[in-house]
C-alpha positions as CSV (number, residue, x, y, z in Angstrom):
1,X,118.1,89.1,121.8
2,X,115.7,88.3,119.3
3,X,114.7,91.2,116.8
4,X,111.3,91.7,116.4
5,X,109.8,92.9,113.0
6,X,108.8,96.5,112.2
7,X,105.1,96.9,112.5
8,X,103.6,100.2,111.2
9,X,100.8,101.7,109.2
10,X,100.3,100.1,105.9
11,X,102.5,102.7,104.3
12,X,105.7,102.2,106.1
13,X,106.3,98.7,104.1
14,X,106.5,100.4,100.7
15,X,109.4,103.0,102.0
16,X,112.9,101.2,103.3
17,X,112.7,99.8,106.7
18,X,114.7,101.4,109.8
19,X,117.4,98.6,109.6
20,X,120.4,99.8,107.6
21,X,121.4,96.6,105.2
22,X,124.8,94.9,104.2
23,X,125.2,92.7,101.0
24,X,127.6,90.7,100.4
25,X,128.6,87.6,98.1
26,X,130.2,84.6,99.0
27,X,131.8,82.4,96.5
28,X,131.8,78.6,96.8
29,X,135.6,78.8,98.1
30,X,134.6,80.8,101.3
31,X,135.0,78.6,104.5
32,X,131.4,78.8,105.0
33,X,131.4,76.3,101.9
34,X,128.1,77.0,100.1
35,X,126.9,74.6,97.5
36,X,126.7,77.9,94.9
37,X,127.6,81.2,95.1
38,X,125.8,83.4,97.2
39,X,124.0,86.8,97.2
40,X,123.9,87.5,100.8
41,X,122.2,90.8,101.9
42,X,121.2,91.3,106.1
43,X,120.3,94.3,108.4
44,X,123.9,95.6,110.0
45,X,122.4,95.6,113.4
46,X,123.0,92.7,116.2
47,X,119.6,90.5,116.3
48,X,118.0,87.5,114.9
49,X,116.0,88.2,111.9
50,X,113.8,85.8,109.5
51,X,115.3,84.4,106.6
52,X,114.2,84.6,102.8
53,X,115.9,82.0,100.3
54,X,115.3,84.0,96.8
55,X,115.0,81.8,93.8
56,X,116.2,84.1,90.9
57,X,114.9,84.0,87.0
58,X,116.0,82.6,83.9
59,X,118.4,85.2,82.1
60,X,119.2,87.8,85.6
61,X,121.7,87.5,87.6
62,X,121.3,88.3,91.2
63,X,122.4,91.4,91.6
64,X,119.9,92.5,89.3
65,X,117.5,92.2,92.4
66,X,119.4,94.4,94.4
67,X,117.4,97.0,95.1
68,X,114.0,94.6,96.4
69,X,116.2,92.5,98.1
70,X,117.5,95.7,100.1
71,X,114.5,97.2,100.7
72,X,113.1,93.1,102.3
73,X,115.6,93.5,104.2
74,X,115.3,96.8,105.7
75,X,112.0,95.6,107.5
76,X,114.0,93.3,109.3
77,X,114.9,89.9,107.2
78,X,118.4,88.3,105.9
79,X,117.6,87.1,102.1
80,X,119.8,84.5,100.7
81,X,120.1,84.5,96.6
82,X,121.7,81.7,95.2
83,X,123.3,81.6,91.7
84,X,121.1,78.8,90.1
85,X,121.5,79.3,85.9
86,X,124.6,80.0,83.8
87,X,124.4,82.2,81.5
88,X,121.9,81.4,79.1
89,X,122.1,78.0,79.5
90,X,119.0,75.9,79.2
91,X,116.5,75.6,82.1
92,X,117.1,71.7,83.8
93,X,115.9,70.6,86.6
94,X,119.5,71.4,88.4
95,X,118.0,74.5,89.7
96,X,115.9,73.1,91.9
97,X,118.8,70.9,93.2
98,X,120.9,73.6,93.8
99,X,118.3,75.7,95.5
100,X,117.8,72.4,97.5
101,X,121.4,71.9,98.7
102,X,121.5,75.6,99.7
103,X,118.8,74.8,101.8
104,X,120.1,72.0,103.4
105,X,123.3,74.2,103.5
106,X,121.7,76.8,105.7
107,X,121.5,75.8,109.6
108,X,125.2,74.7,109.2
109,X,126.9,77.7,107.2
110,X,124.7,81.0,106.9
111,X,125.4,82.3,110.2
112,X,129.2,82.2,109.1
113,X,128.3,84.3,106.4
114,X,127.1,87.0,108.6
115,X,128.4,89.8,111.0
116,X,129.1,89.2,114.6
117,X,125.9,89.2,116.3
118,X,123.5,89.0,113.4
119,X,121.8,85.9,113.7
120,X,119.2,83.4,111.6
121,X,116.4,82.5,113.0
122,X,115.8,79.4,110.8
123,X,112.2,78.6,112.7
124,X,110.8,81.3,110.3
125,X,112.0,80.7,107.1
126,X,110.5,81.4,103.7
127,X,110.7,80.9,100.0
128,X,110.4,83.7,97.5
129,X,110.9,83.0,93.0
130,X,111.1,85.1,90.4
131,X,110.1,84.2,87.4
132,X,111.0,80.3,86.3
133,X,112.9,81.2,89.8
134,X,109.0,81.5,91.2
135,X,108.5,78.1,89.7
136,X,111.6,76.6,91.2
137,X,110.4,77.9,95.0
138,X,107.0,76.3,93.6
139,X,109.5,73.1,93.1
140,X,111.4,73.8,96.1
141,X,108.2,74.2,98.5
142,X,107.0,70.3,97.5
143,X,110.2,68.7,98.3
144,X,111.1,71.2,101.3
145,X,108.0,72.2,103.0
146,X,108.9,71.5,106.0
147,X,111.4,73.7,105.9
148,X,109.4,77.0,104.9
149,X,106.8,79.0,106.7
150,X,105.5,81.0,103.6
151,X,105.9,80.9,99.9
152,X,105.9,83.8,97.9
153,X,105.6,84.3,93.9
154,X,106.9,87.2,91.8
155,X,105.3,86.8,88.8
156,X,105.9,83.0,88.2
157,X,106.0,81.2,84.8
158,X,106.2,77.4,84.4
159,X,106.1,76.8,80.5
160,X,104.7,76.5,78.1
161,X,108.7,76.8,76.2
162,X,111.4,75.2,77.5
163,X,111.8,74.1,79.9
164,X,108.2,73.0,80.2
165,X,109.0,69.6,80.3
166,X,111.4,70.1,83.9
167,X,109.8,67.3,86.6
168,X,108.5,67.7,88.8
169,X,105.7,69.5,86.9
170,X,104.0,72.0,89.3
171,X,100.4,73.3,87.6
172,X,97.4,70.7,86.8
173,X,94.8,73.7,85.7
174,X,92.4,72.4,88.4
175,X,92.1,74.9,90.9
176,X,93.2,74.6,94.4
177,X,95.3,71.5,93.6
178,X,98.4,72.6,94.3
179,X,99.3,72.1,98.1
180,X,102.8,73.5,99.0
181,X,101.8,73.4,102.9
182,X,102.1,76.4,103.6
183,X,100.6,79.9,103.2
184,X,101.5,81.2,99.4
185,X,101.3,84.9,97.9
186,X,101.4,85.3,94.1
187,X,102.5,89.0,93.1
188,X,101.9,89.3,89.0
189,X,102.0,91.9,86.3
190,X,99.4,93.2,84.1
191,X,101.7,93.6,80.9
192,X,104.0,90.1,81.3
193,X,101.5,88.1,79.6
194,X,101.1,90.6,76.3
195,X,104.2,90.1,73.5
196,X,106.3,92.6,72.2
197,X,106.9,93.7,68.4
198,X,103.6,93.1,67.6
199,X,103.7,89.7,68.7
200,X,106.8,89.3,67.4
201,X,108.5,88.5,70.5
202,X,106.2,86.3,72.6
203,X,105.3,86.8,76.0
204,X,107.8,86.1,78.9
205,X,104.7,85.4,81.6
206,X,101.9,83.6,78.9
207,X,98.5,83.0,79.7
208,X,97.6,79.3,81.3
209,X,101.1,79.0,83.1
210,X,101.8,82.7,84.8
211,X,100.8,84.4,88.5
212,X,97.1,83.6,87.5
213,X,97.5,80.2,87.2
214,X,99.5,79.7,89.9
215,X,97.4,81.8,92.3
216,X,94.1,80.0,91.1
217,X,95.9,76.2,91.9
218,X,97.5,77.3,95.2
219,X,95.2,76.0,98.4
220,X,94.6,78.2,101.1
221,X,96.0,80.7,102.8
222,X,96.8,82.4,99.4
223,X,96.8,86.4,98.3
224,X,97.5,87.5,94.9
225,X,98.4,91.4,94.0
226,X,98.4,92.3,90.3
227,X,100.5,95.4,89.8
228,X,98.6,96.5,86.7
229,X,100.3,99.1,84.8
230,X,104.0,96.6,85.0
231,X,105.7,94.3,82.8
232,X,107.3,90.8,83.8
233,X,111.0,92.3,83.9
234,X,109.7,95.9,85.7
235,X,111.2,94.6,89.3
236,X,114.8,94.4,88.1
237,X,117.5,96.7,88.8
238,X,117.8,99.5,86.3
239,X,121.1,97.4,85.4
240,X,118.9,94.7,84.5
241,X,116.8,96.6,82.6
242,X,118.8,95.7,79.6
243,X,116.4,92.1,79.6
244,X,113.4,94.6,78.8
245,X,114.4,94.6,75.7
246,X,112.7,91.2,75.1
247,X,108.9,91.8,77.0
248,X,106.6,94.7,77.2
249,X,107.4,97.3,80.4
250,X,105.4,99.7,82.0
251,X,105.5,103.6,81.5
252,X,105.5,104.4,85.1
253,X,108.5,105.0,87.4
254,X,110.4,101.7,87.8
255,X,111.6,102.9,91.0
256,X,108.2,102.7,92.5
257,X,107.5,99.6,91.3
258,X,110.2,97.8,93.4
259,X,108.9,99.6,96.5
260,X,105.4,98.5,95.7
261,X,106.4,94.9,95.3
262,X,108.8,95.2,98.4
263,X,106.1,96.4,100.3
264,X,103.5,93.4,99.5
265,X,105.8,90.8,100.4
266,X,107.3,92.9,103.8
267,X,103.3,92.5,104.5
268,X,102.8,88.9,103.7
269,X,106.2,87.9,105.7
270,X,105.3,89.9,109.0
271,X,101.6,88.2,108.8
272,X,102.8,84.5,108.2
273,X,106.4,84.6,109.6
274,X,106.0,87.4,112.5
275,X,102.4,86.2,113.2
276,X,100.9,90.1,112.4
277,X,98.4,90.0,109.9
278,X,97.6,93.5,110.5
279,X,99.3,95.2,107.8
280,X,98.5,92.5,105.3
281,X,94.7,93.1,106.1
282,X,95.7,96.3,105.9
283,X,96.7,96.3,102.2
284,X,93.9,94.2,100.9
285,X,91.2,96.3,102.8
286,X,92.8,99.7,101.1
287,X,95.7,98.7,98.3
288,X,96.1,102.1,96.9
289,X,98.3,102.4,100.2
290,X,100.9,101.4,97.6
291,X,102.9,103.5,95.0
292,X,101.4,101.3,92.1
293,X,98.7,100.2,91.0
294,X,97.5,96.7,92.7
295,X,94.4,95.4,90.8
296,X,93.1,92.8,91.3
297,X,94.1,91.8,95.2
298,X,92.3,89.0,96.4
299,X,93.0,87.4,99.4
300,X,91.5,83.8,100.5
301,X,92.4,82.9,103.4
302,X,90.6,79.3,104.0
C-alpha cells in the first residue's frame, strides 16, 4: 500500500512528523553493495515513501545532519546520505561521481537496505546539498535530471576558493540561466556570507557564489527562504558544531533552526513530489509560521 504524505496546517512541518524514524549505515561491504557508505535514515512503518538523496558538505560528516535528516523523515520520506569527502581532503570532482553511482545504485540496492515492508518509491525522487554538497546536487541535477523530481539547496556555495575550478562549473551570474529541469528551492543564511575574527577568517558562503546566486540563476519553479538571524554551519548537529569555530553562527536556539529548515523543505517536497502545494503556499503567504526567522521568501513559480 502506498503511504501517502502528511498534510496539515503550515505548523505541523516544523514539529517531527507522525512516522517514527530508523537510521542506519551501511558500509560498502554490506550485500546491498553500495558504491560508498551510506547514511540511511526511513520511517519504521510498512509503506512506500519518497526518497531524498542528501549531498553533504565539505568538512561534516553525515551524521552531523542527524537531527534534519530525522525530522525529513518523520513527514514521511527515506533520505539517503552518501559519504562523498575524506577527511579534509581537497574538493575534486569525484564527488559528484560518487553521488552519481549512488544514484545509479538506487533502484537495484536501496530497498535491501530497508525494513521488511518499507518500500522506495523511486518515481518521486529528489536531490537535496549542503553546502559545496548543495553545489554537487546542483552538479548532480544536470547530469541526472531525469532522475529527480525536485532540487533543493541548503545554503549552497560554489567557489570562489577551491575548488572553484571543479567542471562542470554550475553559476554564469546571468539570471535564470541555470536549468536543472526541475522545480528548485534555495534555503540560505543571513550570517554565512559575513567572516569571522574580524575578517580574519573569510566567509564559508561569500557573496557572488552562495544561496543568492544560486536562487537568482535557477529557472522556474524556484523558492528561496533566508533564515536571517543563522550562520552557514547553524543546521548541523550540536556534534558538528565544533565546524562553527571557523564561520559566524547565530545567537538564537540552534535547535530551532533545524526544525525551521526541516519544515521548509517537508513543504517544498509535499508540493513538488506529493503534488500538494498547499502548505508551501502556505508558508510563503505567512512565513512566521516557522520558529525562525525567514526573510526574504520569494517564491517564482513561472
Amino acid at each position: 500500500m502506498e503511504m501517502k504524505l502528511q498534510l496539515g496546517n503550515e505548523k505541523s512541518v516544523f514539529e517531527a512528523g507522525n512516522l517514527a524514524v530508523k537510521m542506519m549505515k551501511v558500509k560498502k561491504s554490506d550485500a546491498s553493495r553500495p558504491p560508498a557508505e551510506l547514511l540511511v535514515v526511513a520511517p519504521e512503518a510498512q509503506g512506500r515513501y519518497p526518497v531524498v538523496l542528501f549531498c553533504h558538505g565539505y568538512c561534516t560528516q553525515t551524521s552531523w545532519y542527524s537531527q534534519l535528516l530525522c525530522h525529513i523523515s518523520s513527514h514521511g520520506y527515506i533520505l539517503v546520505a552518501p559519504k562523498l569527502y575524506q577527511w579534509l581532503v581537497i574538493c575534486t570532482k569525484d564527488q559528484t561521481k560518487t553521488a552519481s553511482n549512488v544514484t545509479k545504485w538506487l533502484p537495484e540496492g536501496l530497498e535491501a537496505c530497508l525494513a521488511e515492508g518499507v518500500k522506495p518509491d523511486l518515481s518521486k525522487t529528489a536531490l537535496m546539498g549542503h553546502s559545496r554538497g548543495g553545489r554537487t546536487a546542483f552538479a548532480l541535477a544536470l547530469g541526472h535530471h531525469h532522475a529527480f523530481k525536485a532540487l533543493v539547496g541548503l545554503d549552497p556555495v560554489a567557489g570562489p576558493t577551491p575548488p572553484a575550478w571543479v567542471e562542470p562549473r554550475i553559476l554564469s551570474h546571468v539570471p535564470r540561466s541555470l536549468d536543472v529541469g526541475m522545480p528548485v528551492a534555495v534555503v540560505g543564511t543571513g550570517l554565512g556570507s559575513r567572516g569571522k575574527g574580524g575578517g580574519f577568517i573569510p566567509p564559508l558562503a561569500p557573496d557572488g557564489c552562495n544561496h543568492s546566486e544560486f536562487f537568482n540563476e535557477s529557472r522556474p519553479p524556484c523558492c528561496y527562504f533566508m533564515a536571517k538571524e543563522y550562520g552557514h554551519c547553524d543546521v548541523l548537529d550540536d556534534e558538528g558544531m565544533g565546524l562553527g569555530m571557523a564561520c559566524r553562527s547565530g545567537k538564537g536556539c540552534k535547535g530551532k533552526m533545524r526544525r525551521g529548515v526541516g519544515g521548509v523543505v517537508v513543504s517544498f517536497l509535499h508540493a513538488y513530489l506529493g503534488g500538494d502545494c498547499r502548505i508551501l503556499d502556505g508558508v510563503v503567504a505567512a512565513p512566521d509560521v516557522a520558529p525562525i526567522l525567514l526573510d526574504p521568501v520569494i517564491y517564482v513559480k513561472e
